[in-house]
N, CA, C and O of each residue as an XYZ file, in Angstrom:
584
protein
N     -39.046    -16.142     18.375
C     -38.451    -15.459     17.242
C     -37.938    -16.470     16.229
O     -37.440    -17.507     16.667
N     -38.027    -16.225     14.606
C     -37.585    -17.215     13.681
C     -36.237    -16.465     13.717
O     -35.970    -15.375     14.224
N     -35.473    -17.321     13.059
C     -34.135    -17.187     12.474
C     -32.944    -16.784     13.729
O     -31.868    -16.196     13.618
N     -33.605    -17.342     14.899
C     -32.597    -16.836     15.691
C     -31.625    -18.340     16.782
O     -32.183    -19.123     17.549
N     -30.602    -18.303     16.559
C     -30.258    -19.257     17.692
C     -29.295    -18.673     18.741
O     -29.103    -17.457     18.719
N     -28.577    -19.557     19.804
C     -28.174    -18.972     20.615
C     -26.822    -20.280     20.725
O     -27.170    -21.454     20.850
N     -26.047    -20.090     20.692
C     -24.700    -20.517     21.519
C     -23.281    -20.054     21.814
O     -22.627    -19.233     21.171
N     -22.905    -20.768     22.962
C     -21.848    -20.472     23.636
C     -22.124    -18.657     24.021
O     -21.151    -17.966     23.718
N     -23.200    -17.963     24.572
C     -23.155    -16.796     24.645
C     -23.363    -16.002     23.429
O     -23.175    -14.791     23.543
N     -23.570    -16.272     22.761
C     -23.611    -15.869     20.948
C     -24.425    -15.879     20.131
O     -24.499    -17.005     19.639
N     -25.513    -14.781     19.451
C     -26.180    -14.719     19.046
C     -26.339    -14.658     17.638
O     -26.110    -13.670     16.940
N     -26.890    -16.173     17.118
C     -27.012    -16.368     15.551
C     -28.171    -15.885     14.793
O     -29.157    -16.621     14.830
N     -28.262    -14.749     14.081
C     -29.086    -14.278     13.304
C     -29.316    -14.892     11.807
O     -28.325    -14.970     11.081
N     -30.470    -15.292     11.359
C     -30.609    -15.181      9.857
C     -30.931    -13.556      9.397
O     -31.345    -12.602     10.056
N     -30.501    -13.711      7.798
C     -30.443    -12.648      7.347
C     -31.568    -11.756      6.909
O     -31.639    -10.621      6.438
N     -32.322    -12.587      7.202
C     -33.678    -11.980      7.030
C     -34.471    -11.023      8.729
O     -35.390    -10.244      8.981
N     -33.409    -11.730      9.441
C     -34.188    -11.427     11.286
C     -34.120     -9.762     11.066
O     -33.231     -9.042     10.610
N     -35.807     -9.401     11.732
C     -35.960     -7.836     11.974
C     -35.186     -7.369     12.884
O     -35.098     -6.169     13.143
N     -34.398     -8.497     13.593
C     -33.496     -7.733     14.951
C     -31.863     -7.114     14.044
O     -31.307     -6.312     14.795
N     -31.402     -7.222     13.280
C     -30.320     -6.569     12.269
C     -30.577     -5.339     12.694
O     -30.099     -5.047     13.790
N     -31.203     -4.529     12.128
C     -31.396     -3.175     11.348
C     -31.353     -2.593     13.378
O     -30.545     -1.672     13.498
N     -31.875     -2.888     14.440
C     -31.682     -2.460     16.229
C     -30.949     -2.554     16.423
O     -30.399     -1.623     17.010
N     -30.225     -3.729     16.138
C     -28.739     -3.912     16.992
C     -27.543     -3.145     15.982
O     -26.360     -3.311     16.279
N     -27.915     -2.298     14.773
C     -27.019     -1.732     14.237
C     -27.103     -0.325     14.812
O     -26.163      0.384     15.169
N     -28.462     -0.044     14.834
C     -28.352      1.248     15.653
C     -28.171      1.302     16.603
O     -27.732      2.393     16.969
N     -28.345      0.313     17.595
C     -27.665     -0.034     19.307
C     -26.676      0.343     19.158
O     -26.255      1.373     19.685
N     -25.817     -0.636     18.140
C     -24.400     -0.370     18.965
C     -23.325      0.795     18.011
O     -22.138      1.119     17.993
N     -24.624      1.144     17.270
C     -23.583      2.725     16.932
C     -24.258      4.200     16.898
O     -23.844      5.356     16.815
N     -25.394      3.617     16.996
C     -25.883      5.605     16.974
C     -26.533      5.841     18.585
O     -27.459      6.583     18.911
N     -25.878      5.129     19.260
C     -26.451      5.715     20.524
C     -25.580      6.511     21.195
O     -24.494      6.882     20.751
N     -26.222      6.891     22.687
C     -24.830      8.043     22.851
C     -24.038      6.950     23.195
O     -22.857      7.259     23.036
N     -24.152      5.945     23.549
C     -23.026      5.007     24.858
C     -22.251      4.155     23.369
O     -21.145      3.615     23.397
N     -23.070      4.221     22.284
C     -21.544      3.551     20.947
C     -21.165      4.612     20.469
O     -20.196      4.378     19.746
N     -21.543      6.222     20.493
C     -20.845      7.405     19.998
C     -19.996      7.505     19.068
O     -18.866      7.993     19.110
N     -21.057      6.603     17.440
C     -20.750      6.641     16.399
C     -19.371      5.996     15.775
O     -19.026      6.409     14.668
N     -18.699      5.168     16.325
C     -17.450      4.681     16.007
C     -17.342      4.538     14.733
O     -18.378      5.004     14.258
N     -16.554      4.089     13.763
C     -16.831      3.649     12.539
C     -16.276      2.307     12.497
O     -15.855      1.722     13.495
N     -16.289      1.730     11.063
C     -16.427      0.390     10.843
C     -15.918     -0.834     11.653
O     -16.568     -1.841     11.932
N     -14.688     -0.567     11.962
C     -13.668     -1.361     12.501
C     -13.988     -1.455     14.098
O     -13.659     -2.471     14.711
N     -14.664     -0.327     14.781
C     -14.876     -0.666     15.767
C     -16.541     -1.145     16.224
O     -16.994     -1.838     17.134
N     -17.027     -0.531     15.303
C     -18.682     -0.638     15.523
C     -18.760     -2.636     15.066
O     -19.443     -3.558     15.512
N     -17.642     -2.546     13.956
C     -17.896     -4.763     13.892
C     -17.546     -5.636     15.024
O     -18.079     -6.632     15.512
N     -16.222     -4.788     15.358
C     -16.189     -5.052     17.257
C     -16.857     -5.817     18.194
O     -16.853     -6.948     18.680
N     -17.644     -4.364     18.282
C     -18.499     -4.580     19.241
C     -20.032     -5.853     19.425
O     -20.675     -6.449     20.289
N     -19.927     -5.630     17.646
C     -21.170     -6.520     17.245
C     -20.638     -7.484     17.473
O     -21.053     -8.071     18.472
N     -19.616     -8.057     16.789
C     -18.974     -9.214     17.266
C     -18.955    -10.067     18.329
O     -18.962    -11.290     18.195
N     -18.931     -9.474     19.425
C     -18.505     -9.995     20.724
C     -20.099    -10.438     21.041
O     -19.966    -11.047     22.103
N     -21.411    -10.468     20.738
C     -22.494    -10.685     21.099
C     -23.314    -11.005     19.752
O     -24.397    -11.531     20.006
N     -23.111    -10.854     18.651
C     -23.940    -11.087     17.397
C     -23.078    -12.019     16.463
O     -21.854    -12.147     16.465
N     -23.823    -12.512     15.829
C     -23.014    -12.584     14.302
C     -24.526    -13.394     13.266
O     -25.484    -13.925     13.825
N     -24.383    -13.295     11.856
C     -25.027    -13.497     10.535
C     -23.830    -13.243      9.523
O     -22.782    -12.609      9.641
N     -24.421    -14.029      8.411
C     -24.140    -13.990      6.958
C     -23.720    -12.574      6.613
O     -24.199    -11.657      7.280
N     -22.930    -12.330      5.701
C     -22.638    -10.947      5.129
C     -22.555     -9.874      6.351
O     -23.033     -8.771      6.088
N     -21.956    -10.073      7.786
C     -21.984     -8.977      8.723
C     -21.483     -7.832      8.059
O     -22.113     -6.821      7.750
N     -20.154     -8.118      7.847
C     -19.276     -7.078      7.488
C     -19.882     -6.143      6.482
O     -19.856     -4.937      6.726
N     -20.518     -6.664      5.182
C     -21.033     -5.650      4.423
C     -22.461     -5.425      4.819
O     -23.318     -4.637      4.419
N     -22.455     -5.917      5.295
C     -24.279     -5.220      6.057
C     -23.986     -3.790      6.812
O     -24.460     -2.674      6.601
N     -22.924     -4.296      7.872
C     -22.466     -3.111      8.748
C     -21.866     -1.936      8.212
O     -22.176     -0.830      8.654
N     -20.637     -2.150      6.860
C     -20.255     -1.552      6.237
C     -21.575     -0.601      5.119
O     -21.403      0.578      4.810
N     -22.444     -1.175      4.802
C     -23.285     -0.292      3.724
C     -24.517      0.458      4.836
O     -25.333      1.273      4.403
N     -24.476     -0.001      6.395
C     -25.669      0.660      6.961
C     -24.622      2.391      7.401
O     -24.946      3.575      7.499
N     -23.438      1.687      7.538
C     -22.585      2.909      8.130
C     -22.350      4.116      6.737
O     -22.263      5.337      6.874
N     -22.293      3.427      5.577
C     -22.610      4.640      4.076
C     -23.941      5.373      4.178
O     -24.273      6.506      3.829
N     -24.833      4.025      4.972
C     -25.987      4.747      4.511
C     -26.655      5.647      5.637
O     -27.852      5.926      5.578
N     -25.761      6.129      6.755
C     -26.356      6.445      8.101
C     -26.341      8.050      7.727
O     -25.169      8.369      7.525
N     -27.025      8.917      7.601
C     -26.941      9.929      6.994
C     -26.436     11.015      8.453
O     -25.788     12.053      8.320
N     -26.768     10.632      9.361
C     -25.658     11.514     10.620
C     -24.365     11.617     10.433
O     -23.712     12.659     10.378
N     -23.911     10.300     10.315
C     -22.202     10.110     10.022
C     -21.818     10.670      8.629
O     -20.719     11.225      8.611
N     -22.426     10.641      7.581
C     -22.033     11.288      6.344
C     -21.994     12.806      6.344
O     -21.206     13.465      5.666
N     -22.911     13.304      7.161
C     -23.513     14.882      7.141
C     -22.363     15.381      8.033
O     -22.021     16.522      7.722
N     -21.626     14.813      9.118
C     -21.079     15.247     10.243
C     -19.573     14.638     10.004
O     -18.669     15.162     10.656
N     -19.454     14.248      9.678
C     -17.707     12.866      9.643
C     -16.681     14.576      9.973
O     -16.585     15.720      9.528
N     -16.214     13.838     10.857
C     -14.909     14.608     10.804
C     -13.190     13.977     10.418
O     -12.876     12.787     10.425
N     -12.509     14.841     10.185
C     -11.285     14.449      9.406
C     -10.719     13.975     10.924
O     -11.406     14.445     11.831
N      -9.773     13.266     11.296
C      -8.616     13.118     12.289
C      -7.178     13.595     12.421
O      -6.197     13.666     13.161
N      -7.724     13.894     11.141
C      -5.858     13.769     10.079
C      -5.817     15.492     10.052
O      -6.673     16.222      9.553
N      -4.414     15.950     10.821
C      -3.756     16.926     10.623
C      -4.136     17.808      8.967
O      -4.428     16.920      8.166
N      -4.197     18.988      8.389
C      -4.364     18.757      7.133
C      -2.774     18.607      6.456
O      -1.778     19.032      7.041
N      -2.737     17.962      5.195
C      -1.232     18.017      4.752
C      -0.872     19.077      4.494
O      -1.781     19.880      4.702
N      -0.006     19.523      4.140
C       0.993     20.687      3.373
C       2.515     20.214      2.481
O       2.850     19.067      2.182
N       2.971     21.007      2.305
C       3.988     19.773      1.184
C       5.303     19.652      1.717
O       5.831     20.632      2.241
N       5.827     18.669      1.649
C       7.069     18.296      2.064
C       8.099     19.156      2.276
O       8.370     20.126      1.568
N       8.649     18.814      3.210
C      10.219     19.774      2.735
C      11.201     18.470      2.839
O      11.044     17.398      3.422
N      12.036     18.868      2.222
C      13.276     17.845      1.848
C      14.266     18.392      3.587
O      14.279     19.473      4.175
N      14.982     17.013      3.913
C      15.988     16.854      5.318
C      17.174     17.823      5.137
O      17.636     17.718      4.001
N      17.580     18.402      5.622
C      19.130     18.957      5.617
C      20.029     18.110      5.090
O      20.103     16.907      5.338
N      20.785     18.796      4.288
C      22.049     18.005      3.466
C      23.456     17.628      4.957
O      24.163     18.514      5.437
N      23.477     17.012      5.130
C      24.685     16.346      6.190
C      25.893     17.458      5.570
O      26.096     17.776      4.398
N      26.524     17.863      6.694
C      27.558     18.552      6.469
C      29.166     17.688      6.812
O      30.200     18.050      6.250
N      29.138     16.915      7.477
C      29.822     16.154      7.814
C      29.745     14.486      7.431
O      28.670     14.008      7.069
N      30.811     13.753      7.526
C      30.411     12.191      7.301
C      29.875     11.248      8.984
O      30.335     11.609     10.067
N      29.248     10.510      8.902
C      28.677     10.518     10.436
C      27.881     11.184     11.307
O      27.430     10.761     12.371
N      27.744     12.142     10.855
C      27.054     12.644     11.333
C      25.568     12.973     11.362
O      25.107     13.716     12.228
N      24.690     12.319     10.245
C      23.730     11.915     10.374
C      23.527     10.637     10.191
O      23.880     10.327      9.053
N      23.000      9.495     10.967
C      22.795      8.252     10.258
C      21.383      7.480     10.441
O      20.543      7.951     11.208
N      21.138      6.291      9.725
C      20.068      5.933     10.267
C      20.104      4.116     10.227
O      20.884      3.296      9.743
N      19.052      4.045     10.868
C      19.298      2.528     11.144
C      17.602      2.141     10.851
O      16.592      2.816     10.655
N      17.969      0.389     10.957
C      16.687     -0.404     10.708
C      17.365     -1.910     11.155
O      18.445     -2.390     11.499
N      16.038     -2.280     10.919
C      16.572     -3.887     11.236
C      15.670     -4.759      9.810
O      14.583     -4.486      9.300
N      16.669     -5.872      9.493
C      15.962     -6.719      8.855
C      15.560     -8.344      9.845
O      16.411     -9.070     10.359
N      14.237     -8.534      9.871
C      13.793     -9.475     11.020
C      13.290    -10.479      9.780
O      12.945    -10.308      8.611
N      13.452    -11.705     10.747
C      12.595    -12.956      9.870
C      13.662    -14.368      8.971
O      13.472    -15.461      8.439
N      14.589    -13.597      9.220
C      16.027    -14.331      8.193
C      15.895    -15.681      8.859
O      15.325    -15.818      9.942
N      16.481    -16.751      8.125
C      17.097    -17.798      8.017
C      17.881    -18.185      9.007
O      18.870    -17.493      8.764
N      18.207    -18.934     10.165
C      19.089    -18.852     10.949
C      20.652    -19.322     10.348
O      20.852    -20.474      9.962
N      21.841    -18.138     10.328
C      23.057    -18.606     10.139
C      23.726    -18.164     11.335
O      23.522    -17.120     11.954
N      25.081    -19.678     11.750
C      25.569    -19.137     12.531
C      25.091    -18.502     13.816
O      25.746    -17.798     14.583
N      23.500    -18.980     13.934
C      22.832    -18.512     15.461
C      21.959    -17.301     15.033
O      20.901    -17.098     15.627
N      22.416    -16.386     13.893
C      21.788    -15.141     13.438
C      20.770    -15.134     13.034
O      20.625    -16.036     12.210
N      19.443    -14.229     13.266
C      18.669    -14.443     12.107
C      18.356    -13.212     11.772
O      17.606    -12.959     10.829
N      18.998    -12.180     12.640
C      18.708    -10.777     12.316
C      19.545     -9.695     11.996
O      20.519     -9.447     12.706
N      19.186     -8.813     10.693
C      20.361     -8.064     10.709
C      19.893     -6.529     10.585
O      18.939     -6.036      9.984
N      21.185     -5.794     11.582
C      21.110     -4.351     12.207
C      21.955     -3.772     10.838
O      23.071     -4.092     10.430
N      20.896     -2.719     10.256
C      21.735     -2.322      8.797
C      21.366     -0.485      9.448
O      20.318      0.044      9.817
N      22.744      0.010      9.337
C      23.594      1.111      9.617
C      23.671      2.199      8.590
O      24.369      1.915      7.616
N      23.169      3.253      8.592
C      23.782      3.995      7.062
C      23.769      5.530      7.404
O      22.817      6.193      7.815
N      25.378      6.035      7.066
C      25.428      7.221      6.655
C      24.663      8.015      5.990
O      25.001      7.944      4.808
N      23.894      8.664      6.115
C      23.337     10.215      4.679
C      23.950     10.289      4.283
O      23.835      9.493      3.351
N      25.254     11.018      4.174
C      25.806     11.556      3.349
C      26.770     10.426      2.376
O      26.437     10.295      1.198
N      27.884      9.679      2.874
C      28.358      8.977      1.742
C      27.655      7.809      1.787
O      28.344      6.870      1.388
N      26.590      7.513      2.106
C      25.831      6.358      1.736
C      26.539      5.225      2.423
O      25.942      4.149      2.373
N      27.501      5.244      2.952
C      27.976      4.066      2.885
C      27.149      3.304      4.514
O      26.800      3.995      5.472
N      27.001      1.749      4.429
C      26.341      1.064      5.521
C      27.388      0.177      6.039
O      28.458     -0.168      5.536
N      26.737     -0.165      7.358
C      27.251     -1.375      8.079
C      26.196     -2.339      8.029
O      25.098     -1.783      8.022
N      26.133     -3.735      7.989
C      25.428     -4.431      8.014
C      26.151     -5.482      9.473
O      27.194     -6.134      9.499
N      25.123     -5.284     10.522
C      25.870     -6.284     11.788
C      24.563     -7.403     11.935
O      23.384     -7.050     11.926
N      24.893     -8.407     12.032
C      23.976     -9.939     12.666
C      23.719     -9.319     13.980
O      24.503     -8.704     14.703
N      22.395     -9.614     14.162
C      22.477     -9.902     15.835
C      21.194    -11.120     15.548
O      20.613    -11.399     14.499
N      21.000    -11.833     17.302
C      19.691    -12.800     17.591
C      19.077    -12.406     18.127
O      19.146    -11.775     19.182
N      18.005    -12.821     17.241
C      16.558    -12.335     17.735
C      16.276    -13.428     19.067
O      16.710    -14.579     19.013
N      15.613    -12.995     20.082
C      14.883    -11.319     20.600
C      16.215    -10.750     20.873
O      17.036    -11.467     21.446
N      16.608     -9.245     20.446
C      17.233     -8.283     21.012
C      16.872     -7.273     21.998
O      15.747     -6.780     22.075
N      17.637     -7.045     22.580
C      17.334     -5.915     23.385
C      18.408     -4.515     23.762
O      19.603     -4.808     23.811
N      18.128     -3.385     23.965
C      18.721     -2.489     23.862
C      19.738     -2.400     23.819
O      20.331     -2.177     22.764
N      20.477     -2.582     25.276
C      21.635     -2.830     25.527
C      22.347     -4.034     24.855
O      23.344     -4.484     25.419
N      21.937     -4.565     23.754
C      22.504     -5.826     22.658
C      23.203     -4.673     21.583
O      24.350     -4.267     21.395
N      21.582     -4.321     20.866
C      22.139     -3.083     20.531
C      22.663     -2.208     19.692
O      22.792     -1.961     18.493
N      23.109     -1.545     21.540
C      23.911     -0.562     21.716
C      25.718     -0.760     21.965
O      26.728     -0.058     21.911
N      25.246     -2.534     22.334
C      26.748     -2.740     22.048
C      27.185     -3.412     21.163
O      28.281     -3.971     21.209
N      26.185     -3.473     19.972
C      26.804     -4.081     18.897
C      27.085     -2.880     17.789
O      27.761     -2.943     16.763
N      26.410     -1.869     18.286
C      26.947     -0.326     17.195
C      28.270      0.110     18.072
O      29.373      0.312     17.563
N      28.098      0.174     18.886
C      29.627      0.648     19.895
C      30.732      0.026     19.158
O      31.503      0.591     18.383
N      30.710     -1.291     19.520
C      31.764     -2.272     19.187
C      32.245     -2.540     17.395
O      33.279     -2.948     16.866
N      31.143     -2.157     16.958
C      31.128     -2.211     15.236
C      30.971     -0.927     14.500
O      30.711     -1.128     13.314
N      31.032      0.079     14.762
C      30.529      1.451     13.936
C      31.716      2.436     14.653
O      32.630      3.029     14.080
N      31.346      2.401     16.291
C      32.029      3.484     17.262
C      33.753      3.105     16.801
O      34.681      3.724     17.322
């Protein structure tokens, strides 16, 4: 075969090789690749193929596969429109949390646990060190919020 080499387990195609256009339908319109789409069908090619321009080769054979266009199904729930959260009737009583990760180390810190009321807006901002774990916490809202 021209345009073909082989290493480390890995099969190098030129872009011209008649083997492209088989191994696209191998590894997605058969029953055993059961049509995946892009992200997984490059996958698979991956792990045993590779050439020039894979990605948009794979990407324009999968536009152009007229099974998958005729048939595609949605995954996605259908939408409907929002409804807005309940207004907090009390202070505290709804709150929410997040973390900001990635900071600067001060003082040992590099992470901070930010706290906030719904209703009067108002937050706590507590340090903790990263890696945390639950019971960190749970006792750093106890000890700082409770």
């Amino acid at each position: 075969m021209i345009g073909v080499w082989f290493k480390k387990g890995k099969v190098f195609l030129s872009l011209t090789s008649t083997l492209i256009p088989h191994i696209l339908i191998d590894y997605h319109a058969t029953p055993i690749s059961r049509h995946f789409r892009f992200r997984k069908t490059l996958a698979r090619i991956k792990q045993d193929f590779s050439w020039l321009n894979m990605h948009r080769t794979i990407e324009e054979f999968l536009q152009q596969y007229e099974k998958c266009q005729r048939f595609k199904t949605d995954c996605m729930k259908p939408t409907r429109l929002l409804q807005p959260l309940p207004v907090p009737i009390q202070v505290w009583t709804d709150i929410s949390m997040d973390f900001i990760e990635g900071l600067p180390s001060s003082h040992g810190y590099n992470c901070i646990m930010v706290v906030v009321d719904r209703l009067s807006k108002y937050a706590y901002l507590i340090p903790l060190k990263h890696p945390y774990k639950t019971i960190i916490v749970a006792k750093a809202f106890i000890s700082n919020i409770v």
